[in-house]
C-alpha positions in Angstrom: 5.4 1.7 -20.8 6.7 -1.7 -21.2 10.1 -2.6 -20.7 11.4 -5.8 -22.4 14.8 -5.5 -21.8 14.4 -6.4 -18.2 13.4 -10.0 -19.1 15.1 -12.5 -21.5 13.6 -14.5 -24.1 16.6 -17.3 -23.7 19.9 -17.7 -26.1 19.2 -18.5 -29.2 21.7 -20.6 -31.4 23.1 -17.3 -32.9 23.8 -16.5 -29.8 26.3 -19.3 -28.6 29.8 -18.9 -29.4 32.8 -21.3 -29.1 34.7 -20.9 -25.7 31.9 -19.2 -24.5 31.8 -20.0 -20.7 28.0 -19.8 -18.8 28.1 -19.1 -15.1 24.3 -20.7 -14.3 21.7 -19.1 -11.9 19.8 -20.2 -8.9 22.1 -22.7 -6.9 19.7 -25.6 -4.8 19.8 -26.9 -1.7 18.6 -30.5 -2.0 16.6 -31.8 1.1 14.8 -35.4 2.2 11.5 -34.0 0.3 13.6 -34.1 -2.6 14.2 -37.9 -2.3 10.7 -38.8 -1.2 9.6 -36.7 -4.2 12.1 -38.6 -7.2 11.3 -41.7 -5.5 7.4 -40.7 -5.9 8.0 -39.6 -9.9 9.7 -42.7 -11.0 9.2 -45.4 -8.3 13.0 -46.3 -8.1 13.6 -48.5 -5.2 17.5 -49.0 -5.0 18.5 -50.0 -1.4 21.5 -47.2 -1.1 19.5 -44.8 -2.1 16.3 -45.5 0.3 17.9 -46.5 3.8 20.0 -44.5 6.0 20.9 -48.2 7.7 22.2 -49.7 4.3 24.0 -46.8 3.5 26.1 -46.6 6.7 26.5 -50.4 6.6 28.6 -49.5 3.4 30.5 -47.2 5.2 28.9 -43.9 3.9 27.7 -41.4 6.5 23.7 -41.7 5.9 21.7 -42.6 1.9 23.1 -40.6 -1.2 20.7 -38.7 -3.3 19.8 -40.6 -6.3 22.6 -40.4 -8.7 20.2 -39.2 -11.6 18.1 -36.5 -9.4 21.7 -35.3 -9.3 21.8 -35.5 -13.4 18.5 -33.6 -13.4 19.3 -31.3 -11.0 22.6 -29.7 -12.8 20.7 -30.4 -16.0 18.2 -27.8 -15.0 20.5 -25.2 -13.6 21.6 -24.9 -17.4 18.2 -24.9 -18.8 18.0 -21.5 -18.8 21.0 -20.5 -20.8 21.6 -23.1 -22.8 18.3 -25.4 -23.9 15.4 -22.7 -23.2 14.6 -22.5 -27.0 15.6 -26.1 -27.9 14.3 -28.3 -30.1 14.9 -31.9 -28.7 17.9 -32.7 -26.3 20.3 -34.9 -28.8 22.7 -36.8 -26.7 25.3 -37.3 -24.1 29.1 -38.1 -23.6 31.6 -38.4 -20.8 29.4 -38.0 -18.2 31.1 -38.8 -14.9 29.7 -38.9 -11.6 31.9 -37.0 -8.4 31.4 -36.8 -5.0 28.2 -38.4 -3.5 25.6 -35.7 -3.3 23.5 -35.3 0.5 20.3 -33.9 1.7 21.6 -30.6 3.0 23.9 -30.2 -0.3 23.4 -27.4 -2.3 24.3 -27.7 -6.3 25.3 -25.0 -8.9 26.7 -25.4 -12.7 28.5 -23.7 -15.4 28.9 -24.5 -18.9 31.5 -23.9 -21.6 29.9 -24.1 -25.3 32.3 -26.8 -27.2 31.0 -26.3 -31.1 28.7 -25.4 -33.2 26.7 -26.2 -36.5 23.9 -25.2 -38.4 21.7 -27.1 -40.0 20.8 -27.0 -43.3 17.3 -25.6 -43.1 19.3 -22.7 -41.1 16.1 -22.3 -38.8 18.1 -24.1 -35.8 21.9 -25.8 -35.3 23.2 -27.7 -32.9 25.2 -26.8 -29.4 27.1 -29.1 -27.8 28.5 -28.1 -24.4 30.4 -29.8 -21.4 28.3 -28.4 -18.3 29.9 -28.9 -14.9 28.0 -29.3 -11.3 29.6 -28.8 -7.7 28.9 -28.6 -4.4 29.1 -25.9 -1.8 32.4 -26.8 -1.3 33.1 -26.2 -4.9 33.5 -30.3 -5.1 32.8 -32.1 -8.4 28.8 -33.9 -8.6 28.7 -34.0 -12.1 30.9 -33.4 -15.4 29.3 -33.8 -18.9 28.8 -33.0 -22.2 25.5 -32.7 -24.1 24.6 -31.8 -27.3 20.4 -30.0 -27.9 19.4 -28.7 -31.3 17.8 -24.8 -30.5 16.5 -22.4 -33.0 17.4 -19.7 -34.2 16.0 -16.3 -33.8 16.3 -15.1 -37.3 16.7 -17.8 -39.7 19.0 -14.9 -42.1 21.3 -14.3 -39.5 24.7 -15.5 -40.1 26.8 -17.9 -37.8 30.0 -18.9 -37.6 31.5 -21.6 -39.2 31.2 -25.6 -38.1 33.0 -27.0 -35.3 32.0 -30.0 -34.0 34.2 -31.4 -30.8 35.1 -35.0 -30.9 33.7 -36.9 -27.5 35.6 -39.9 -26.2 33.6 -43.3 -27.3 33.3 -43.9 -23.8 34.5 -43.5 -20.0 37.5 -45.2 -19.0 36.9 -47.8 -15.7 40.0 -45.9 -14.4 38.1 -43.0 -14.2 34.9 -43.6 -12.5 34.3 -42.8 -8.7 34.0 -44.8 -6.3 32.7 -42.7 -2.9 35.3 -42.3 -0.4 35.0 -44.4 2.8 32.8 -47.2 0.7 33.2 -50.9 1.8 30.7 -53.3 0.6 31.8 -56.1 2.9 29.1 -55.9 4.7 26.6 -55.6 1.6 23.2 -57.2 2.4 22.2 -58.8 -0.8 18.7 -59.5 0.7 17.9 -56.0 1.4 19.0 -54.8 -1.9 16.9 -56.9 -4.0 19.2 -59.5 -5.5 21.7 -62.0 -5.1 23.4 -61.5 -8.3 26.5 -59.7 -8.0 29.0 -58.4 -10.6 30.6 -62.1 -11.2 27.3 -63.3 -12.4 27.1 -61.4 -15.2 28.4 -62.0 -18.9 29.1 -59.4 -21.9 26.3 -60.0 -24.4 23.6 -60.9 -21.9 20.5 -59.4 -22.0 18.1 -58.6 -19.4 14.7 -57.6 -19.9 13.0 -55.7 -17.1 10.0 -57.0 -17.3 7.6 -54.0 -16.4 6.2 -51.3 -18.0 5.5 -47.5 -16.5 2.7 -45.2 -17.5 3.6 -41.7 -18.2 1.4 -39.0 -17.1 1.4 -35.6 -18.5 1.0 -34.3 -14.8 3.8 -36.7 -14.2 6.2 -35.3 -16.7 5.5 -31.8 -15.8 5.9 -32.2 -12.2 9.3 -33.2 -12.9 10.3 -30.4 -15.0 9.0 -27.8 -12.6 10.6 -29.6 -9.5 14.3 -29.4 -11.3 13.5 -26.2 -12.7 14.0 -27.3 -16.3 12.3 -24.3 -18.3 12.7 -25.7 -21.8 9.5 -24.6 -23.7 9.3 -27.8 -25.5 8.4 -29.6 -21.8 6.4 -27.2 -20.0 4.2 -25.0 -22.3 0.9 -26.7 -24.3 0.3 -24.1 -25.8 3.3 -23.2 -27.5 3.4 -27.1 -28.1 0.2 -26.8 -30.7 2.9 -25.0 -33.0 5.6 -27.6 -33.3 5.4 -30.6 -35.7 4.5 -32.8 -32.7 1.1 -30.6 -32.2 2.1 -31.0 -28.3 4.7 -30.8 -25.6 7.1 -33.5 -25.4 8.0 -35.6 -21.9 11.5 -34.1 -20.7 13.9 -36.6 -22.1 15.6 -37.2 -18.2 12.2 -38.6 -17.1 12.5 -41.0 -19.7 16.6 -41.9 -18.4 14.6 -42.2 -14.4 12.1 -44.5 -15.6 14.3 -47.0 -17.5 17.2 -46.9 -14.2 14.1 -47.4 -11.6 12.2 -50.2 -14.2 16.0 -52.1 -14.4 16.0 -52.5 -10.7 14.2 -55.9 -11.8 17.7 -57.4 -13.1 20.4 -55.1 -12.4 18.8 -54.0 -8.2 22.5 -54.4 -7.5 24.1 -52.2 -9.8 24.2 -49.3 -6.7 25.4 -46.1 -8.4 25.6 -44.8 -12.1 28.8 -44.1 -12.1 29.2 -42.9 -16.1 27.3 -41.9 -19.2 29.3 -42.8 -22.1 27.2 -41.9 -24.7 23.4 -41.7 -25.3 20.6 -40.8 -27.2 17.1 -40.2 -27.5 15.7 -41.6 -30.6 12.4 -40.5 -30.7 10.0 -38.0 -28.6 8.0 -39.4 -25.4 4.4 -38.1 -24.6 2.5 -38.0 -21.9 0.3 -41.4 -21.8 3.0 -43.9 -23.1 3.7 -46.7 -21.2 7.8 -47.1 -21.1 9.7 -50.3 -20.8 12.9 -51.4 -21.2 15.8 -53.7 -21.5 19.3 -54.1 -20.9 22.9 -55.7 -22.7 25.9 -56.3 -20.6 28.9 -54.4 -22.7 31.6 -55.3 -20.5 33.0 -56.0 -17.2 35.7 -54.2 -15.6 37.6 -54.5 -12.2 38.8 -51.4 -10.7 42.0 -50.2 -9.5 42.9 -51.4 -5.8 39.2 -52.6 -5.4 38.2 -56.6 -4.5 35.2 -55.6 -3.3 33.6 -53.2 -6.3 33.7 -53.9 -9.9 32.1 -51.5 -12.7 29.4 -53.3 -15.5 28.7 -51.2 -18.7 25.4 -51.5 -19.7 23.4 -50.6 -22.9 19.8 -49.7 -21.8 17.4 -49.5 -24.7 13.5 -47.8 -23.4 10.7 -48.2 -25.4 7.2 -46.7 -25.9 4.4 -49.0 -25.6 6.2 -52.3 -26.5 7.0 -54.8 -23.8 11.1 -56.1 -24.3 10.7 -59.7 -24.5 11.8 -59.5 -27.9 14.8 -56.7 -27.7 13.7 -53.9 -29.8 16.3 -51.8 -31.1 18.3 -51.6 -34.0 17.8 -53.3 -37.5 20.1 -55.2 -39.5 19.7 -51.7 -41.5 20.7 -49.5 -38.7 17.7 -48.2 -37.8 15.8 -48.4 -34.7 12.6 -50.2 -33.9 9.6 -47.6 -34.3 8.7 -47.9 -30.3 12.4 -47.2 -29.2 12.5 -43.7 -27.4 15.8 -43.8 -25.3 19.4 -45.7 -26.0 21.7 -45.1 -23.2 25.7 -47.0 -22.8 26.7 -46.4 -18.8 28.7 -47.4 -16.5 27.5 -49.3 -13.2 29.3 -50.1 -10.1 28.1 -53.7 -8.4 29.4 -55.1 -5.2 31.7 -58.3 -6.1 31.8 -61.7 -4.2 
């Protein structure tokens, strides 16, 4: 005889309640395989991040993990409980990055659920929830919110009424990170890449990257089963066949990796992602498109008590088998550019002169 009750098919969006709070499973200790395998997915080739020697120069005690292999990390620790049964990842808000996160660190997460809504067809509704990752010391990585679209169970069943939370329209400079103990006086421009630094930019410029990046399939699902991201929608072909794509769609953070490590041509000083302050992805990613992108300098800011580092906000826009040179993105109607798969507004750090 069959039990089913000692395995779980996922929450369901009749499931999810406002206030709910989500204690996450399976905390992960990250190692150096971890780096040397995010660097082998996406390529990314910041200097902080790659060399012990840089990172020390800066003050720090040996390289930080990659700031978004921290993003998919936490991401994937909620998986589980809160996207298992999505249907597309919709978009970000007041993400803030904590402490710097080294090999030897182990993560873990919990979520509160924030609103709800159904959607009309009342076969799926949207979640949004503010997911938080630590350390072992219980200090702050990670604080965000995120809203997915999931199905229901039973299209009948009855939910609760709407409440959609309101999400700041973006991070304040005041409140990004800065790791303690960081000096950039000694920052090598040479071995980072560039010589550009944070005064030699200008709101309204734009940057395109230049390259383009193949997706794999096997790419895409290495990822997702390296940060244990169990969303159906990523991992299972078969299941795919059955959605209105008629096949599994890229995980959306792959798509966020390749656009950071492709705007290393432009932006190779821009050492941390300190802030998401809002993002979306506009259309589904498959394995076999090629990804490029472009960025727009938002703004500048200087930060409090800091000569040394000042924060850039940038509006990254990917796209799917379309080289930048000519900005896709949005129409003087409002609507994006067929090819445009990602639009993300963040918050860089840059060493100043």
């Amino acid at each position: 005889m069959t039990n089913k009750s000692k395995t779980s098919t996922g929450n369901f969006f009749e499931d999810f309640r406002v206030g709910q709070e989500i204690r996450h499973a399976t905390p992960r200790t990250l190692t150096e395989a971890d780096a040397a395998l995010n660097i082998g997915l996406y390529g990314s080739r910041f200097a902080i991040n790659s060399s012990d020697a840089f990172a020390r120069s800066l003050g720090l005690p040996r390289a930080p993990l990659d700031d978004l292999m921290v993003f998919h990390v936490v991401i994937g620790k909620t998986v589980p409980d809160i996207s298992l049964n999505a249907v597309a990842n919709l978009g970000y808000a007041e993400f803030v990055w904590g402490v710097p996160v080294y090999p030897g660190d182990t993560l873990s997460a919990h979520s509160k659920v924030l609103g709800l809504r159904e959607n009309s067809n009342r076969t799926s509704g949207v979640v949004w929830v503010r997911s938080t990752g630590l350390n072992q010391r219980g200090e702050m990585v990670l604080d965000y919110v995120r809203w997915v679209m999931v199905h229901k169970r039973d299209p009948e069943a009855v939910v609760t009424a709407p409440s959609v939370p309101k999400t700041a329209a973006s991070v304040a400079p005041s409140s990004l990170v800065v790791p303690a103990g960081l000096s950039l006086a000694a920052y090598d421009d040479v071995a980072a890449g560039s010589s550009h630094r944070w005064e030699d930019y200008e709101a309204g410029e734009r940057i395109d990257h230049v390259s383009g990046m193949t997706l794999e399939d096997s790419d895409h699902m290495f990822s997702t089963r390296l940060y244990q991201n169990t969303a159906r929608v990523h991992f299972d072909a078969f299941a795919g066949k059955d959605t209105r794509f008629g096949r599994r769609l890229a995980y959306g953070g792959h798509v966020i990796s390749l656009a950071r490590a492709l705007s290393f041509n432009g932006l190779a000083n821009g050492f941390r992602v300190a802030a998401i302050n809002a993002g979306s992805h506009v259309a589904p990613t498959f394995g076999g498109d090629t990804i490029y992108a472009w960025s727009e300098v938002l703004e500048k800011a200087p930060l409090p008590g800091r000569s040394d580092v000042g924060a850039l906000r940038v509006r990254s826009i990917a796209a799917k088998d379309c080289p930048c040179g000519e900005w896709p993105g949005k129409g003087p109607d409002g609507k994006y550019h067929p090819a445009v798969v990602l639009d993300l507004d963040y918050w860089l750090l840059m060493p100043r002169r």
